[in-house]
C-alpha positions in Angstrom: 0.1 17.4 14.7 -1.9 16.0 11.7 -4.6 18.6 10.8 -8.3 17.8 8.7 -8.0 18.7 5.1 -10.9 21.6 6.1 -7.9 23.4 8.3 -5.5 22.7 5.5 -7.7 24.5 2.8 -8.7 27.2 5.4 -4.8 27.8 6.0 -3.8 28.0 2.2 -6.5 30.3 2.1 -5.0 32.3 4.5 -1.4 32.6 2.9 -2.9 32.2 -0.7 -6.3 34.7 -1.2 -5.7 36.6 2.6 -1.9 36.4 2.5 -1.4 36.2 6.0 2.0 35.5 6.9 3.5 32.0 7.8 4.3 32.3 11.3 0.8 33.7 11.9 -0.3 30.3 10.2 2.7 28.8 12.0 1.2 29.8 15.3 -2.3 29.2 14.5 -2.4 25.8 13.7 0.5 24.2 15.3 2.5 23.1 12.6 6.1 23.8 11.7 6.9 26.0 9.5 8.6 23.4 7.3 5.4 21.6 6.6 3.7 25.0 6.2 6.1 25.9 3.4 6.1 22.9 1.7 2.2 22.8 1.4 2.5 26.3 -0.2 4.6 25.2 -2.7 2.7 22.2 -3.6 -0.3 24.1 -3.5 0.8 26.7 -6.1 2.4 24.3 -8.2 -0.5 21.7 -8.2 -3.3 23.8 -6.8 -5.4 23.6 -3.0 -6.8 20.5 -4.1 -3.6 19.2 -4.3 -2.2 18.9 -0.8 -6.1 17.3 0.2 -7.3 13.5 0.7 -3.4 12.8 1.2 -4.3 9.8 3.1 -6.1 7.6 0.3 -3.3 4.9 -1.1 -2.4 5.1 -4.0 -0.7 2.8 -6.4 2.1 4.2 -8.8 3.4 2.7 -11.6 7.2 1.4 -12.0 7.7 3.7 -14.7 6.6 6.6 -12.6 8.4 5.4 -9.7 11.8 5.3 -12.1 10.8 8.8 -13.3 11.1 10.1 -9.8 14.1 8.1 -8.5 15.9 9.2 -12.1 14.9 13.1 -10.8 16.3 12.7 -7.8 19.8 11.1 -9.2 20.3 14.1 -11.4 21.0 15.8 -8.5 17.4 17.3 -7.4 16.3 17.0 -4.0 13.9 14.6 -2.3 11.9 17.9 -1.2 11.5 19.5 -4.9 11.3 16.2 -6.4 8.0 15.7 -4.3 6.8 19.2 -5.1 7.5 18.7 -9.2 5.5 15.3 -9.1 2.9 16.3 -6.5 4.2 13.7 -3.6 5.7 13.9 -0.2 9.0 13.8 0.4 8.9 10.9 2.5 7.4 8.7 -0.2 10.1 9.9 -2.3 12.5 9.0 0.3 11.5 5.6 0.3 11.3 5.0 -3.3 14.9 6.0 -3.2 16.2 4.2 -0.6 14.3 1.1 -2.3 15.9 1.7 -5.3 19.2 2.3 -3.9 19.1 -0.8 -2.1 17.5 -2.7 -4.9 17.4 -1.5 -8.0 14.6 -1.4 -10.1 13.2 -4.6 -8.1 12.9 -2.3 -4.9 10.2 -0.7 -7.0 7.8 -3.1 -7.6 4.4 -2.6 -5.8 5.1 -4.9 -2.9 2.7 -4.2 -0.4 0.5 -7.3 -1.1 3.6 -9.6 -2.2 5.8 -11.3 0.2 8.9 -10.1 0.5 12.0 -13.0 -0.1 12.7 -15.1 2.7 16.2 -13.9 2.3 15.1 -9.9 2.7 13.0 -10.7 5.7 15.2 -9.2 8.9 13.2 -11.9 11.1 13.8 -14.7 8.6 15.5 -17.2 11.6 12.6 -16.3 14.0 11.0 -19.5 15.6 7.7 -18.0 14.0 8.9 -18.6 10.6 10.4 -21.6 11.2 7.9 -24.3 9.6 6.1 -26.8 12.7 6.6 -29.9 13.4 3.7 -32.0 14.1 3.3 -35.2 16.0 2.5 -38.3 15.5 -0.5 -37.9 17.2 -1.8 -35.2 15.2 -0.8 -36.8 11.3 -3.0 -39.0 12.0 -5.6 -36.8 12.9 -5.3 -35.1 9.9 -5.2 -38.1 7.7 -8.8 -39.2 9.4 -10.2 -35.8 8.1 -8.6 -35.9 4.8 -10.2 -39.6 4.3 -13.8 -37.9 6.0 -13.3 -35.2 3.3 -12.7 -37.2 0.4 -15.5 -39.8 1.0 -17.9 -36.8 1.5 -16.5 -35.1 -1.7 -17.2 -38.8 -3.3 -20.4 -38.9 -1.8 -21.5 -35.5 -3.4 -20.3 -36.3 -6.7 -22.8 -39.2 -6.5 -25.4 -37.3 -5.3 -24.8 -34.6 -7.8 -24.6 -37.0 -10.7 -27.9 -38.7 -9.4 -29.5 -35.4 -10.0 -28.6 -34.7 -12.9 -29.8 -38.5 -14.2 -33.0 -37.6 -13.0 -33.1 -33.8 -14.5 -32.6 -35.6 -17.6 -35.3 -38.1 -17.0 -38.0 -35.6 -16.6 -36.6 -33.4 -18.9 -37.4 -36.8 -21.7 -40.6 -37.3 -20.6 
């Protein structure tokens, strides 16, 4: 169950300033304890404001990225790795796992680059496969391609027309 960030702060609020215990907080909100515990730590660590607006996407640097891996291969866990550098386990996870598979590549910030044909797992799907079109419709495409060109001609014309005239008046 995903709660708002107003029932986050109100919980580290409780267990923070009213130090209610976790399975009261367990049992009031609905979350397991695991979740609970980790926003504890990352809340005294980084602070309530912290574990908030974890939704927004962010973008992270290689470098950072390779700081974080790096922690993790000296033998720290995914869990305290995301508590030292204030991120969730899962996106350390996946950094990992990137990196493991990757290298330093998997890193990149790839979520508005295509990935390789070769890494795609539906690379041989008939929707990547390119189209073939007809006769039929070449043809077609050539009549608007000569339509376009003339009209791009005809604009050029038109626009140097103007401009003759422009610098007509502009003599006068």
């Amino acid at each position: 169950m995903r709660i708002s960030d107003e029932e986050k702060r109100k919980m580290l609020e409780d267990l923070l300033i009213n130090n209610k215990p976790v399975s009261a907080v367990v049992r009031e909100y609905g979350i397991c304890s695991e979740s609970v515990h980790f926003l504890l730590g990352r809340a005294r660590k980084h602070g309530i404001e912290s574990t908030l607006h974890s939704s927004t996407k962010r973008r992270y640097s290689i470098e950072f990225k390779t700081k974080v891996v790096m922690h993790v291969e000296e033998g720290n866990t995914l869990r305290s790795t995301a508590l030292t550098f204030n991120l969730t386990p899962a996106i350390v996870q996946s950094w990992y796992k990137r990196y493991s598979e990757r290298g330093i590549e998997g890193l990149s910030n790839t979520r508005r680059q295509k990935m390789l044909k070769d890494d795609r797992p539906d690379a041989d799907s008939p929707k990547n496969k390119k189209r073939v079109h007809t006769e039929k419709e070449y043809q077609e495409l050539e009549k608007r391609l000569r339509h376009a060109e003339m009209e791009n001609e005809f604009l050029k014309k038109l626009d140097a027309l103007v401009q003759e005239r422009i610098e007509r008046e502009r003599r006068k």
